[in-house]
Every structure is written in structure tokens, then in C-alpha cells.
N, C-alpha and C positions, 0 to 999 in steps of 0.2 A: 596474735602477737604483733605481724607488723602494722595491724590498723593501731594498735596503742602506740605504735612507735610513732606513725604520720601525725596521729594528734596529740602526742607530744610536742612532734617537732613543729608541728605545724602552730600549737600553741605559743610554742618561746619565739620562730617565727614572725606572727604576730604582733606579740607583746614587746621583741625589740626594735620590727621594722615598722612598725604600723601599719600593719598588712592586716584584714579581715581573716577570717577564716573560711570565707565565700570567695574571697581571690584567690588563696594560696590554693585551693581545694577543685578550683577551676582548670589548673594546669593541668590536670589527671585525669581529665575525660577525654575520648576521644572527636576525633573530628569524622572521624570516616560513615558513609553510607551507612544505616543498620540495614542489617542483612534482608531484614523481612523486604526492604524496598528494593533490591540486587535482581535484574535483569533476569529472565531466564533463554538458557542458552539452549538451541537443538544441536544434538551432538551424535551423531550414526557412527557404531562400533559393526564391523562387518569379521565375523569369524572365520576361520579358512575354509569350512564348508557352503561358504555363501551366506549365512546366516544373518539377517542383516539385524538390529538389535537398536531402534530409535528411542533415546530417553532428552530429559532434558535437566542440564545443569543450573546454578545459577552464578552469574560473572565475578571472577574471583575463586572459583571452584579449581582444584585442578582435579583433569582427566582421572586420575584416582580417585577423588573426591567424588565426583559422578559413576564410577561404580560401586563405589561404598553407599552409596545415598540412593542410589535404585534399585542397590541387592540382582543386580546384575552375576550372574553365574558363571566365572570367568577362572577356572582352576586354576589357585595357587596365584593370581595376579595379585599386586600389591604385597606381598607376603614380608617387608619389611616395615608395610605402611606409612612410607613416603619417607624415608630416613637418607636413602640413595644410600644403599650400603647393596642391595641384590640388583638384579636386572627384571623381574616377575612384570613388571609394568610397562616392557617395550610392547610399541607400538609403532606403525608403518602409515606416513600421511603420505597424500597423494602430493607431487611436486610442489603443483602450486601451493597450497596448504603451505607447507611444508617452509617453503619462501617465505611468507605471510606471518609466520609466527615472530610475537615480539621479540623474543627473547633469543638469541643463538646457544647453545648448549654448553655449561660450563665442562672444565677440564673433568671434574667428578662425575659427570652425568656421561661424558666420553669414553672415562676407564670403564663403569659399568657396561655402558654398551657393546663394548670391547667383547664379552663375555656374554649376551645376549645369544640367543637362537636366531635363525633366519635375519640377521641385520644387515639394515639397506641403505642406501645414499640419503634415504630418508627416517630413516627411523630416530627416535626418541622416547623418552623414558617419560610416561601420562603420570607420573607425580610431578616432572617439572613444567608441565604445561598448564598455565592458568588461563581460565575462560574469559575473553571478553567478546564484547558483541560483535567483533568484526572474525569472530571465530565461530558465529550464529550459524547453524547448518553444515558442522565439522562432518566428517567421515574418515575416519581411521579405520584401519585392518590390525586388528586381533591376531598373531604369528600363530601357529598350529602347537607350537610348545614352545615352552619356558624354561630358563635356567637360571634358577635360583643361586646366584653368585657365591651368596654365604655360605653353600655346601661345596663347594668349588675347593 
């Protein structure tokens, strides 16, 4: 239904601008990197028992993304999958790390923390962390348990 609508409208379009349908139909592709060509990122999850757990992402991933994609065995993490409605997804970077991240943590991604287990000066929620290279050789800590916000 809506590809009949685009070349519809992309017809009349056209027909009253003089536009091709090779131009108008150009604005709708994207610009961005395809994924096959995206960086791959090393990223070490360390569980409370020491367990150290090296996979690798690729840039643009977030933290969540990288255990859904390596079937990493992580009880109940992610369990909103990446929605920021639970906390399932904290994680504890080391300081520096920690500094180093683009992005500072929205007000939403604070409330959940709020409600988090074992939450530290550094913790943050690995569905708002996305991968770039300069995050190559991450090491986070895995909390010993989780509190799923939603059942709160």
C-alpha cells in the first residue's frame, strides 16, 4: 500500500514538477555506511565471579546488541530489549571508560538506573551505549543480579 502511494505521488510529482522519477526516488536512500563494511569492536564483559567473556561487536552496536548477537548467556539482561523501560542491562565501566563515553546518560536512562542492583558512580544501562572505535577493547562488569524495573 504505501509503495503504490510513493508512486503515485511520486508520479504527479513528476508530471507537474518535472522531476524524473530517478530524482524524486533518490531522496529515499540512505547515506549511511552498510553494515557489512562497520568496524568490528572488542568488547570484555567480566561477570561477578571473575568470568571474563571477550566477544566482538560491530560500531554502531549497542552493548545490548553485542549480547544478543553472541548469544552470550547473561540471566534476564536485556529483558525489555533496549526499550529503557527495565534496568536488566546495567552495567559498571571502569572510570576512565566511563569519562570516555560519547554520550552522557539521559534523564530516562537515570530513572531506570535508579532502580538497578549494585549501582555505581559509574554504571549505565548497555542498551544506551553504542559502539565506536574509540570504545575498541571495552571491559565492563556484568552486577551479580538484576532488577527488572517492570516488575517493581
Amino acid at each position: 500500500m504505501a509503495l503504490r502511494q510513493f508512486i503515485r505521488c511520486s508520479s504527479v510529482l513528476s508530471s507537474n514538477l518535472k522531476f524524473s522519477r530517478s530524482q524524486i526516488s533518490a531522496r529515499f536512500f540512505s547515506n549511511e555506511q552498510p553494515a557489512l563494511d562497520k568496524k568490528e569492536i572488542e568488547v570484555t564483559f567480566v561477570r561477578a565471579n571473575g568470568e571474563r567473556i571477550k566477544v566482538k561487536g560491530k560500531t554502531g552496536d549497542s552493548l545490548l546488541d553485542v549480547v544478543v548477537n553472541n548469544s552470550i548467556d547473561l540471566d534476564g539482561f536485556g529483558a525489555c530489549e533496549g526499550t529503557l523501560t527495565c534496568s536488566t542491562c546495567h552495567l559498571i565501566f571502569k572510570p576512565e571508560d566511563f569519562n570516555a563515553l560519547p554520550e552522557k546518560p539521559s534523564d530516562e536512562e537515570l530513572d531506570m538506573l535508579d532502580l538497578a542492583y549494585d549501582i555505581t558512580d559509574t554504571s549505565r544501562l548497555g542498551c544506551q551505549i553504542i559502539l565506536t572505535e574509540k570504545l575498541n577493547g571495552l571491559e565492563v562488569k556484568v552486577p551479580a543480579t538484576i532488577n527488572d524495573a517492570r516488575s517493581s
